[in-house]
C-alpha positions as CSV (number, residue, x, y, z in Angstrom):
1,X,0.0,0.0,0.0
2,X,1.6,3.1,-1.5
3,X,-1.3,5.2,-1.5
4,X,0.0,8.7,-0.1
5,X,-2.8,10.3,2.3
6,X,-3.8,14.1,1.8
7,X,-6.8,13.5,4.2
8,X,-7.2,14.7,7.9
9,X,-10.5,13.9,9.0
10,X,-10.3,12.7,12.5
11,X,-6.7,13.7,13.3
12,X,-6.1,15.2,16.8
13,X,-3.0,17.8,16.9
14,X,-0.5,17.5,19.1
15,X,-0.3,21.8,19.2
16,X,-3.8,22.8,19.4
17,X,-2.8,26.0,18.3
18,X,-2.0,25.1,14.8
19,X,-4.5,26.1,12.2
20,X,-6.1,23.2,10.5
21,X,-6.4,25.1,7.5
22,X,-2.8,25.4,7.3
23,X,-2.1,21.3,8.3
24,X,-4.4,20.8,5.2
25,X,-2.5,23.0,3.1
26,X,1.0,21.8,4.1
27,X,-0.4,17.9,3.3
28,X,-1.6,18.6,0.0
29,X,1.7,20.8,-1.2
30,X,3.7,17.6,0.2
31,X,1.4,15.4,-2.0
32,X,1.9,17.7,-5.1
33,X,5.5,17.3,-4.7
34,X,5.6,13.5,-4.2
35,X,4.2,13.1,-6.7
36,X,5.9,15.9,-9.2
37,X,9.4,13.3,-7.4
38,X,10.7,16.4,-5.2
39,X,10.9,13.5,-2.2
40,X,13.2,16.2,-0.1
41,X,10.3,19.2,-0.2
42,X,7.5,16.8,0.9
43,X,9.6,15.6,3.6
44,X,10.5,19.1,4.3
45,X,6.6,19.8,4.6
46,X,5.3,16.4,6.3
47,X,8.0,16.0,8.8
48,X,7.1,19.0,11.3
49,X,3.5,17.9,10.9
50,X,4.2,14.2,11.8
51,X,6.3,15.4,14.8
52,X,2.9,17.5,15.8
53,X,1.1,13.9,16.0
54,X,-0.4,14.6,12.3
55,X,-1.4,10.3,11.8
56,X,-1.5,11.6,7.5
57,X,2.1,13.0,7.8
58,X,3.1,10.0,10.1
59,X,2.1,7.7,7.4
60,X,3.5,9.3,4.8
61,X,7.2,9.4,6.7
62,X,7.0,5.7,7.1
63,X,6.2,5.2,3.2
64,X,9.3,7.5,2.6
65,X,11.8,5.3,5.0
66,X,10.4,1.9,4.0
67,X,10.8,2.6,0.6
68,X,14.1,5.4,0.8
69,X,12.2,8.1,-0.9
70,X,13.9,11.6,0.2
71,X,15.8,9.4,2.8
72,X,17.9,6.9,3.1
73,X,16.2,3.4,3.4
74,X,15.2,2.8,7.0
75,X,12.8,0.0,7.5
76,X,13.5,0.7,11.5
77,X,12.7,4.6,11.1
78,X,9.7,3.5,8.9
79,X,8.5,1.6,11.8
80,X,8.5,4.2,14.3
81,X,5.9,6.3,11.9
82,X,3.5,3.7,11.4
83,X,3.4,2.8,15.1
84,X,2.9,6.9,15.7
85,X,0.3,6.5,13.2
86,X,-1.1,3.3,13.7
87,X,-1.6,3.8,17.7
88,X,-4.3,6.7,17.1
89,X,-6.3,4.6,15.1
90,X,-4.7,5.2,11.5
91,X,-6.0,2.3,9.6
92,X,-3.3,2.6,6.8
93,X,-0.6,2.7,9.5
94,X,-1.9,-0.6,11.3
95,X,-1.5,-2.8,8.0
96,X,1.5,-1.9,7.0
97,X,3.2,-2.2,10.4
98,X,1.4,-5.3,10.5
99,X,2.6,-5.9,6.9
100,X,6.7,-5.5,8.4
101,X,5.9,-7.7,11.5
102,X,4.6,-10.3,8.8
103,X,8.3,-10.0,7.1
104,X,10.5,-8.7,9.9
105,X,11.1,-5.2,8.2
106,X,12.5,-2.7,10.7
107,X,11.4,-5.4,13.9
108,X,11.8,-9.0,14.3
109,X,9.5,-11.2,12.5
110,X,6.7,-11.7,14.9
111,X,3.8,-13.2,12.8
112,X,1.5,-13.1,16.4
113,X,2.0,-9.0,16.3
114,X,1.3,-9.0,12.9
115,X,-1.8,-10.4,13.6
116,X,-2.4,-8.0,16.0
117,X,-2.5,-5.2,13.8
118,X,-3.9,-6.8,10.8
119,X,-6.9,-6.8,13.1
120,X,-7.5,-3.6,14.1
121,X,-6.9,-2.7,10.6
122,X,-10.1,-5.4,9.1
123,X,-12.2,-3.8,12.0
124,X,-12.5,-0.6,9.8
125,X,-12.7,-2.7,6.7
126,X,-9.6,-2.6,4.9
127,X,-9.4,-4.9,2.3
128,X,-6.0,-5.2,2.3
129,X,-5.9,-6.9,6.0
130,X,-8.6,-8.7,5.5
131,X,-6.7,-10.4,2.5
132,X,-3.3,-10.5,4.7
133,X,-5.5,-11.9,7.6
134,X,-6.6,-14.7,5.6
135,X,-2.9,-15.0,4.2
136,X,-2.1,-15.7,8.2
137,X,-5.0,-18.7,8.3
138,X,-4.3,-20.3,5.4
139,X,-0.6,-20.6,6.7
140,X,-1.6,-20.6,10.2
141,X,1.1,-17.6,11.0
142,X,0.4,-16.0,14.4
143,X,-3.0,-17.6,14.6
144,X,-4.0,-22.0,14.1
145,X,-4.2,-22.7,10.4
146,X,-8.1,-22.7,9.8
147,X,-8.9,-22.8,6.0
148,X,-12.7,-21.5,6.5
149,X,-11.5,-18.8,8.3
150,X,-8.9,-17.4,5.5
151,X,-12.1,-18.0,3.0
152,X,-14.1,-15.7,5.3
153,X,-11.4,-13.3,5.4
154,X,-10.2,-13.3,1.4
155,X,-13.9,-13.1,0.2
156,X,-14.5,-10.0,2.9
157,X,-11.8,-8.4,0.7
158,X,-12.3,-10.2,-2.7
159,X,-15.9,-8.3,-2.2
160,X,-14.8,-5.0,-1.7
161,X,-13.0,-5.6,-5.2
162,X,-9.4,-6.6,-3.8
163,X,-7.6,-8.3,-7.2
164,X,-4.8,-10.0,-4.6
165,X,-7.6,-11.6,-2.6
166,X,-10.2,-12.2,-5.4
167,X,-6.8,-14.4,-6.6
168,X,-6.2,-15.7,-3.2
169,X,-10.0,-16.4,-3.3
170,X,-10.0,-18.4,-6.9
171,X,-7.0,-20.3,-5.4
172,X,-8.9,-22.3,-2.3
173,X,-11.8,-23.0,-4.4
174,X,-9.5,-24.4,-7.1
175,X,-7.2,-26.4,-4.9
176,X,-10.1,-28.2,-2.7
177,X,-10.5,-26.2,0.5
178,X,-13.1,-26.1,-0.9
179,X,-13.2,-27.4,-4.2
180,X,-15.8,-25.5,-6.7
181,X,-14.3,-25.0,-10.0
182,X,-16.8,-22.8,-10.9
183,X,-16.7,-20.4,-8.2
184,X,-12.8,-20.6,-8.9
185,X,-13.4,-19.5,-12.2
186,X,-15.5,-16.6,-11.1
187,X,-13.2,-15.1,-8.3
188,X,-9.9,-15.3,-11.1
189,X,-11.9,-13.7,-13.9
190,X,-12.4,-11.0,-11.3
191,X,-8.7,-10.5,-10.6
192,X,-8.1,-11.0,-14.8
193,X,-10.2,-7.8,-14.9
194,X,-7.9,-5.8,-13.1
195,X,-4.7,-7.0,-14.7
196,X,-3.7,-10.0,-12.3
197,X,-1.1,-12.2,-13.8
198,X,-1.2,-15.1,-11.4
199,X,-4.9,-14.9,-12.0
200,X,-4.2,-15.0,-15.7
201,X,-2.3,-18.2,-15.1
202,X,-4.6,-20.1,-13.2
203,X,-7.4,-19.2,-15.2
204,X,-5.8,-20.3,-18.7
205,X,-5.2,-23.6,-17.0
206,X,-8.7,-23.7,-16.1
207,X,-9.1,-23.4,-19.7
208,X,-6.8,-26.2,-20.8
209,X,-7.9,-28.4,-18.2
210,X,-11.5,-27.6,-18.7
211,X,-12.3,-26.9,-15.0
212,X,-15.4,-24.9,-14.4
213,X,-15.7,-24.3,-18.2
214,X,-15.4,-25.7,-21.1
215,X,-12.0,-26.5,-22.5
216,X,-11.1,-23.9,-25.0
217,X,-7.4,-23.8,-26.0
218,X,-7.9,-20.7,-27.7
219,X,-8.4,-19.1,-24.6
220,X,-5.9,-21.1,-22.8
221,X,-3.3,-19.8,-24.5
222,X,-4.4,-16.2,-24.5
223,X,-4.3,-16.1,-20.8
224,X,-0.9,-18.0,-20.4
225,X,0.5,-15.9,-23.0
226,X,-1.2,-12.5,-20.6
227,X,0.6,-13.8,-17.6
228,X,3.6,-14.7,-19.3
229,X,4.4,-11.2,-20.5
230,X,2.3,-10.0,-17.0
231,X,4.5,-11.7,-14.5
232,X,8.3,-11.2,-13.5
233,X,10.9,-13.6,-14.8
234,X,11.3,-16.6,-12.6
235,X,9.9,-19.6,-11.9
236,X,6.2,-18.4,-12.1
237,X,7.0,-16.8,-15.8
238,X,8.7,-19.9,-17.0
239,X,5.7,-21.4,-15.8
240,X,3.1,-19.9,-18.0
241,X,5.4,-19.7,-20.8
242,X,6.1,-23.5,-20.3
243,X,1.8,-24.1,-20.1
244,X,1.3,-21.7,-23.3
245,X,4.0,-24.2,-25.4
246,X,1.9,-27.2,-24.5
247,X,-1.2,-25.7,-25.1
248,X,-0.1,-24.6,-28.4
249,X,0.4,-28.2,-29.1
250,X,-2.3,-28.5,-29.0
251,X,-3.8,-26.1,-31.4
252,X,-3.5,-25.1,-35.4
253,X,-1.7,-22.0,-36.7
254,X,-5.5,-20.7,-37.0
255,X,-5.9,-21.3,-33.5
256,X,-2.9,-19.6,-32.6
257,X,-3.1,-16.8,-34.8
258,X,-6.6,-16.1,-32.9
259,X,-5.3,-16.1,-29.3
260,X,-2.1,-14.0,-30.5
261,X,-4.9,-11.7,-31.8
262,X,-7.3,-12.0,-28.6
263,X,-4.0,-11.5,-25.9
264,X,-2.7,-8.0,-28.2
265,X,-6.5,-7.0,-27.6
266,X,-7.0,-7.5,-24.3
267,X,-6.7,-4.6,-21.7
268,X,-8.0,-4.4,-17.6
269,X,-10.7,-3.1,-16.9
270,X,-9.9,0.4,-15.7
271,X,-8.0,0.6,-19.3
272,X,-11.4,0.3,-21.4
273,X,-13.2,3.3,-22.8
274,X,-16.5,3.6,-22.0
């Protein structure tokens, strides 16, 4: 979660004699130049704000260090932000400093506080913790391994429109806990339609195998070919490259020629005009 936060609606200020006017103001010129890449003004702008106890600027300071934006790389210093952030009720802040528990960034790996904050975070329904939260029950990390629990959690997310869970979603359905091709099918379109490449992967084999539809190698290969020029080289990549070659075995030149045609065409969603 990248997502820079211009918002201050509920944000208490540590100097009650700052105008909120001129927080607001001081947010949204750090925003403007984040985003025009002038990391050192924004930090210039958002650090005497976080230091005021502004949870926005807080947030934004931890994004910076975790990701050395303006700063050096810190995962420790990015830390300290979220936690400012995250202990008055930040939602944004509480997943990600659940999210460097979960990979013991900036703290030891505890998967227990990860937890911890994941769920305060899903209490104000972010998507994004719900889907880490069921990532924690399907591995039973910092809670017992409980497969109907991570399906409660990924479709709480996968509903909210969440590609990543919609994926994780697809994935328990296809792989028998529990097994419904169909519904499989139906939770990796979802994640297709917003550019998913695993989802792309698993839903050309669903294709090719003819689970939950019926076996089309035309469209097979269309979505192995997607996630193979979707997905970043190693062993997933050489995977749908590897599953498009077989598929195309199984195909003529027409046949190809089509899904070639059909993969060039396709675009997400958000990309169509209306």
């Amino acid at each position: 979660m990248r997502a820079l936060k211009a918002a201050i609606f509920g944000v208490v200020l540590a100097v009650a004699l700052t105008p909120v006017a001129v927080v607001a103001g001081a947010l949204e010129d750090g925003v403007v130049a984040y985003d025009g890449g002038d990391h050192a003004r924004a930090l210039q702008l958002w650090q005497p704000l976080a230091e005021q106890g502004d949870t926005s600027a807080q947030f934004n300071l931890g994004l910076m260090y975790r990701h050395g934006q303006g700063v050096p790389q810190d995962y420790a210093e990015a830390v300290k932000w979220y936690r400012l952030a995250a202990e008055q009720g930040d939602a944004s802040a509480q997943h990600n400093l659940g999210f460097m528990y979960d990979l013991g960034l900036g703290v030891p790996q505890d998967y227990a506080e990860a937890v911890k904050w994941y769920r305060l975070t899903v209490e104000q329904g972010n998507a994004t913790a719900q889907n880490g939260l069921g990532v924690m029950y399907r591995a039973g990390q910092g809670v017992p391994q409980d497969h109907a629990e991570a399906v409660k959690w990924y479709r709480l997310a996968a509903e909210q429109g969440d590609a990543t869970a919609q994926y994780n979603l697809g994935f328990m359905y296809d792989f028998g806990l529990p097994q419904d091709y169909a519904e499989a099918v139906k939770w990796y379109r979802l994640a297709v339609e917003q550019g998913n490449a695993s989802a792309q992967n698993n839903l050309g084999r669903m294709y090719g195998k003819g689970l939950g539809v019926s076996q089309d190698f035309v469209q097979a290969h269309m979505w192995y070919n997607l996630a193979a020029s979707h997905l970043p080289p190693g062993e997933d990549h050489d995977t749908a490259v590897k599953n498009r070659d077989v598929a195309a075995d199984l195909m003529t030149s027409a046949q190809i020629a089509e899904a070639q045609k059909l993969a060039r065409q396709w675009k997400p969603r958000d990309d169509r005009a209306d």
